[in-house]
C-alpha positions in Angstrom: -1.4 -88.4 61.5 -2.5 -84.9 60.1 -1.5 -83.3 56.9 -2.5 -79.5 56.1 -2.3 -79.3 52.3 -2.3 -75.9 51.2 -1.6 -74.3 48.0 1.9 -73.6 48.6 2.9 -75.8 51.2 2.2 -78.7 53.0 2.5 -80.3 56.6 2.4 -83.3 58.3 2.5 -84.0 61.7 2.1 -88.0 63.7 1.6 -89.1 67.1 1.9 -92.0 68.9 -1.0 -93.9 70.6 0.8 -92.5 73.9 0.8 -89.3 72.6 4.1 -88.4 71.3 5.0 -86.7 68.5 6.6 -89.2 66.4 6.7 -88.0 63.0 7.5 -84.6 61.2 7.6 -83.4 57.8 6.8 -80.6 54.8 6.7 -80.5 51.1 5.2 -78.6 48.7 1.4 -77.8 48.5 -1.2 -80.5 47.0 -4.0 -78.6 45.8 -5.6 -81.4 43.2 -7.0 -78.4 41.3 -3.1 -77.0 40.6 -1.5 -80.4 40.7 -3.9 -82.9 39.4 -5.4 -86.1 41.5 -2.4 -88.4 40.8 0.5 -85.5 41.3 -1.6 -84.2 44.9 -2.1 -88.3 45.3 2.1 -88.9 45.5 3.0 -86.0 47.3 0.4 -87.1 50.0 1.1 -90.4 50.2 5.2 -89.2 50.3 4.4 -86.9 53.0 2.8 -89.4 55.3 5.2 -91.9 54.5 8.1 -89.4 55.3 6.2 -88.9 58.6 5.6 -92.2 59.9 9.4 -93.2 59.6 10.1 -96.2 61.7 6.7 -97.0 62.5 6.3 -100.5 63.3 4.8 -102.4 60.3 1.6 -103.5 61.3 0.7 -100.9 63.0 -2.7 -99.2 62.8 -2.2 -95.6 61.0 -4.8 -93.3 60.8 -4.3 -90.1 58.4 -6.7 -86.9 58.0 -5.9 -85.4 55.0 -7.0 -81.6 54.8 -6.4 -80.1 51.4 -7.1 -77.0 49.4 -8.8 -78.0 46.0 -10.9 -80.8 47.9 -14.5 -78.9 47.4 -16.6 -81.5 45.8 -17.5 -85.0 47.3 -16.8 -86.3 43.5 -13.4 -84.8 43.6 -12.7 -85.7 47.7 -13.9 -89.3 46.5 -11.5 -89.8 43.7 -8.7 -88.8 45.7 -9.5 -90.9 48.6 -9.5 -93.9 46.0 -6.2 -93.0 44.7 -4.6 -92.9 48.1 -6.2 -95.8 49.6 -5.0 -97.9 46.5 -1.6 -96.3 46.7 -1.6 -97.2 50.4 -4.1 -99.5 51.5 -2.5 -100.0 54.8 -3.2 -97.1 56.0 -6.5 -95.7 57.1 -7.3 -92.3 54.8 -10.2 -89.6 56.0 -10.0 -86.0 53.5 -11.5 -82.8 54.3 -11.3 -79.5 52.9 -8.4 -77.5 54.5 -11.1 -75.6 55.8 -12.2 -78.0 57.9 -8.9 -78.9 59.4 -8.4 -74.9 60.0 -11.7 -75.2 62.1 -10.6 -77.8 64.1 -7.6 -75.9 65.2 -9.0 -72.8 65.8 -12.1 -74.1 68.0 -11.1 -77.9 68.8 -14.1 -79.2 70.7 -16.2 -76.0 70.8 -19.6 -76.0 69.1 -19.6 -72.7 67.2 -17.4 -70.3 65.4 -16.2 -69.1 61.4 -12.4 -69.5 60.7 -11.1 -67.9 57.4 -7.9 -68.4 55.5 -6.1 -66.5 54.1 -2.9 -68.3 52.1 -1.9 -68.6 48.8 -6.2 -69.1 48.9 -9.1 -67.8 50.9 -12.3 -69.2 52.3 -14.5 -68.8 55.0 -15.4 -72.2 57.1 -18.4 -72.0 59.6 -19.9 -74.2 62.1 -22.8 -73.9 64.5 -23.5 -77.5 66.1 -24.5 -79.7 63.0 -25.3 -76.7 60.8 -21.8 -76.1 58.5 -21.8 -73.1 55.6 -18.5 -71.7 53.7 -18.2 -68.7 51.7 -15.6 -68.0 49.3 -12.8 -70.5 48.1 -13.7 -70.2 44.5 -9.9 -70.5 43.3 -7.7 -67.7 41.6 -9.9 -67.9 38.5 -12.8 -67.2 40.4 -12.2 -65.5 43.3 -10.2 -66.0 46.2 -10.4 -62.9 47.4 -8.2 -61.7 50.3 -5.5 -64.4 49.9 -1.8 -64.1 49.2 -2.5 -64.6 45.3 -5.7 -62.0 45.4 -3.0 -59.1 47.0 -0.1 -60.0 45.0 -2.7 -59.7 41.9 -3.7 -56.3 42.8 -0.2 -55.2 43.0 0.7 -56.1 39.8 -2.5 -54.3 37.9 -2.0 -51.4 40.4 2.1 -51.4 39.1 0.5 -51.5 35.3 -1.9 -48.8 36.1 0.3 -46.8 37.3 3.0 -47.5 34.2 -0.2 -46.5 31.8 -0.4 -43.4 33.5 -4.2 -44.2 35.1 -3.7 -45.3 38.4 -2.1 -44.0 41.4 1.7 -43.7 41.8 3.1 -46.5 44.0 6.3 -47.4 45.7 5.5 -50.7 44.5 6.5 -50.8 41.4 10.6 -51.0 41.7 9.9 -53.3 44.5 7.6 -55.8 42.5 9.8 -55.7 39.4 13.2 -56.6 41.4 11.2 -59.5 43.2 10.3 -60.5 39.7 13.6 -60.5 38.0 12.5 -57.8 35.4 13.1 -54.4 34.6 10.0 -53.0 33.0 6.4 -53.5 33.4 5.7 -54.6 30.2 7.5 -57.8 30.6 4.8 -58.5 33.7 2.6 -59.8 30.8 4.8 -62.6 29.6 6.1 -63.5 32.9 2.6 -63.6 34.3 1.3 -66.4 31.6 4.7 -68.2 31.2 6.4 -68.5 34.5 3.4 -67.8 37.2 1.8 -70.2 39.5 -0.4 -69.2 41.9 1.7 -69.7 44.7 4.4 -67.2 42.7 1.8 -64.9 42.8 0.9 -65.1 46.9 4.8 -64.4 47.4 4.3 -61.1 46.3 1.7 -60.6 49.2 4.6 -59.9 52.5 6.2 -57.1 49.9 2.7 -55.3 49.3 2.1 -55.9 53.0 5.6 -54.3 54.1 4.7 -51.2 51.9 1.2 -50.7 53.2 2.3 -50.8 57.1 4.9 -47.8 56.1 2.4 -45.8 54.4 2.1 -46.5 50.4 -1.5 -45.7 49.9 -2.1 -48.1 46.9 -0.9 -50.9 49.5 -2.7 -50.3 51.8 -5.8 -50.2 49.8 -4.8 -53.4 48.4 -4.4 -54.3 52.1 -8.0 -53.3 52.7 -9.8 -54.6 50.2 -8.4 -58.2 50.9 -8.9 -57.8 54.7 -12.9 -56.5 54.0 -13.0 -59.6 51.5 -12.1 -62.1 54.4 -14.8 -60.3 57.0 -17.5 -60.8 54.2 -16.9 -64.4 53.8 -16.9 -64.7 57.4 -19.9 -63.0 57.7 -21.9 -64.4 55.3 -20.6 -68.1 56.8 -21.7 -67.3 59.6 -25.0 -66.0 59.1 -25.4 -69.1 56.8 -25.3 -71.2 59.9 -26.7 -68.6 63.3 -29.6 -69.0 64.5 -32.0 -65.9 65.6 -30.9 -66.1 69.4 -27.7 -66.6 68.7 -24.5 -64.5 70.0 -22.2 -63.1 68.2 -20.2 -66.2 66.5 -16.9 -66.1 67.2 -14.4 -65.4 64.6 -10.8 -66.8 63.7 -8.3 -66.4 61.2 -5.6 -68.1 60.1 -3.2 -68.8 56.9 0.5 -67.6 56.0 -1.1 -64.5 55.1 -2.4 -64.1 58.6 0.3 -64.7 60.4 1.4 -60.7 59.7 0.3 -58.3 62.7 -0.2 -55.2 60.7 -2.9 -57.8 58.5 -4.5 -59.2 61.3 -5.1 -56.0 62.9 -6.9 -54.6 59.7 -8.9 -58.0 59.3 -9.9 -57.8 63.7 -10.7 -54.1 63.5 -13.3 -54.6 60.3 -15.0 -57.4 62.1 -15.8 -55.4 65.6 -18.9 -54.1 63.2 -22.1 -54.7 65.4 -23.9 -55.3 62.6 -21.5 -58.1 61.7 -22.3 -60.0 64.8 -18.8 -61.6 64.6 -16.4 -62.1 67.9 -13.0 -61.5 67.3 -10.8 -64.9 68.8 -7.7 -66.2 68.5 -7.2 -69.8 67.0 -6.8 -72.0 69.6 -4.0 -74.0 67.5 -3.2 -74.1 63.5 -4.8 -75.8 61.2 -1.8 -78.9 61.4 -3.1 -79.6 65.0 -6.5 -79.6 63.4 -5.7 -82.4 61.0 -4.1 -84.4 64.1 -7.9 -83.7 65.7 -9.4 -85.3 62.8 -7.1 -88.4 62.6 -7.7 -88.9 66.6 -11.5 -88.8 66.1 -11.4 -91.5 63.0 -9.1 -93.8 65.2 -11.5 -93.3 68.3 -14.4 -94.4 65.9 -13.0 -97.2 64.1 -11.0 -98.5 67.4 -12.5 -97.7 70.1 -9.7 -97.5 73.1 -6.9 -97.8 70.8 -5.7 -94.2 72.1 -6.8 -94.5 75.5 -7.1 -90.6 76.8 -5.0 -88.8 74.6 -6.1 -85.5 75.0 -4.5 -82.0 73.1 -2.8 -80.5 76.0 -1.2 -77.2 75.5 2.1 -79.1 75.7 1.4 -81.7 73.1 -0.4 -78.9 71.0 2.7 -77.1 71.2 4.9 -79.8 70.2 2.8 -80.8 67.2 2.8 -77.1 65.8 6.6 -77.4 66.7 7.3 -80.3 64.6 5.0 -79.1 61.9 
């Protein structure tokens, strides 16, 4: 079983020892730094119990958990404990969403940086045993060239603008309707009373629309958060190259991604030579990463119990279809 736990949303995706999807479900996201150890702790276990449906009681079950907010091994470690005591029949492994990302972008490869770019951002790279990530600091701290980082600049660049010291923008009727209010000085309240993070990222695919039909203030928000994700990726993967190395080969990934006009600004800032990033296309999502994971902690606690499952294109495609 995988799970991608994101800020916003989160997946969960089983397959049999035969290699069948058996399981499919989504709920909301379980980042333990937004929801707190025990509230990410019963959403997972929920999800995964969702999932596995009529599984056979008795039954070996193997879960990798990949979740935002899982940056420390003191914080990882707590939640493991909290799962594994709220289901001790099933065999828990947790990882930074990051790491689940990887997986799906690369699979079995040796080398490459994946960054994300969701409701959060970070930069993941590997290189053989050598791992480095950049970014991922949270919305307090950073989490540049997310959802919640462009839907952040919109609203300062919508109460620059009402203040008469920023740029005019098309944004700000746009912005305000999404909201439910009528004037920008009721961003204030509504920003401190009534917004998450994730309420913040939605705002992201209206800045986005604006920017690909020409709003300059969009589409420097647009820039800055695509120039944010190359300089994680950059600095990941120089974290991790070593001085003969290629070019490493780059992927992204994340809601935010998944928009052409995006990706095309992200791929076209990373072509730099002096980057030594190569553009690539994930393999798979991060959901078929977390399935990866789970396979690898059954094939070292059991050996044989999957036989030769392998991620085929065809099973790939059905995981990410019942994701």
């Amino acid at each position: 079983m995988g799970v991608d736990a994101g800020g916003t949303h989160a997946r969960c995706a089983a397959i049999s020892s035969t290699g069948a999807v058996v399981g499919r479900v989504g709920g909301p996201g379980a980042n333990v730094h937004r929801h707190g150890l025990q509230g990410s702790g019963r959403s997972l276990v929920g999800l995964v119990r969702a999932a596995l449906g009529d599984t056979p009681p008795g039954a070996p079950v193997f879960a990798a958990v990949c979740a935002a907010g899982l940056d420390t091994k003191e914080v990882e470690a707590a939640l493991a404990d909290g799962l594994r005591e709220a289901a001790p029949d099933i065999d828990w492994s947790l990882a930074n969403d990051a790491m689940g990302a990887w997986k799906g972008a690369f699979g079995t490869g040796s080398s490459g940086v994946v960054a994300i770019s969701g409701t959060g951002s970070v930069a993941f790279a590997r290189n053989d045993a050598r791992e480095a990530r950049a970014g991922g600091w949270g919305a307090l701290l950073g989490d540049e060239g997310s959802g919640y980082d462009i839907g952040r600049r919109a609203l300062i660049a919508v109460l620059r603008e009402h203040d008469h010291i920023g740029p005019r923008t098309s944004l700000r009727g746009p912005v305000l309707r999404q909201l439910g209010l009528t004037e920008p000085q009721s961003i204030i309240d509504h920003m401190h009373f009534h917004m998450q993070p994730s309420d913040v990222a939605a705002l992201a695919p209206l800045v986005l629309d604006h920017a690909s039909t020409g709003d300059q203030e969009a589409e420097r928000i647009v820039d800055a958060a695509a120039a944010a994700l190359v300089e994680f990726a950059r600095a990941a993967a120089t974290a991790v190259r070593g001085e003969d190395d290629p070019p490493t080969p780059f992927a992204l990934v994340g809601g935010v991604s998944e928009d052409a006009w995006f990706r095309a600004r992200v791929r076209l800032r990373s072509t730099l030579p002096a980057l030594c990033l190569s553009w690539r296309e994930a393999q798979a999502s991060p959901i078929v990463g977390s399935v990866r994971l789970a396979m690898e902690a059954a094939i070292t606690a059991c050996p044989g119990l999957i036989g030769n499952i392998e991620l085929t294109p065809h099973l790939t495609a059905a995981i990410e279809a019942a994701a």
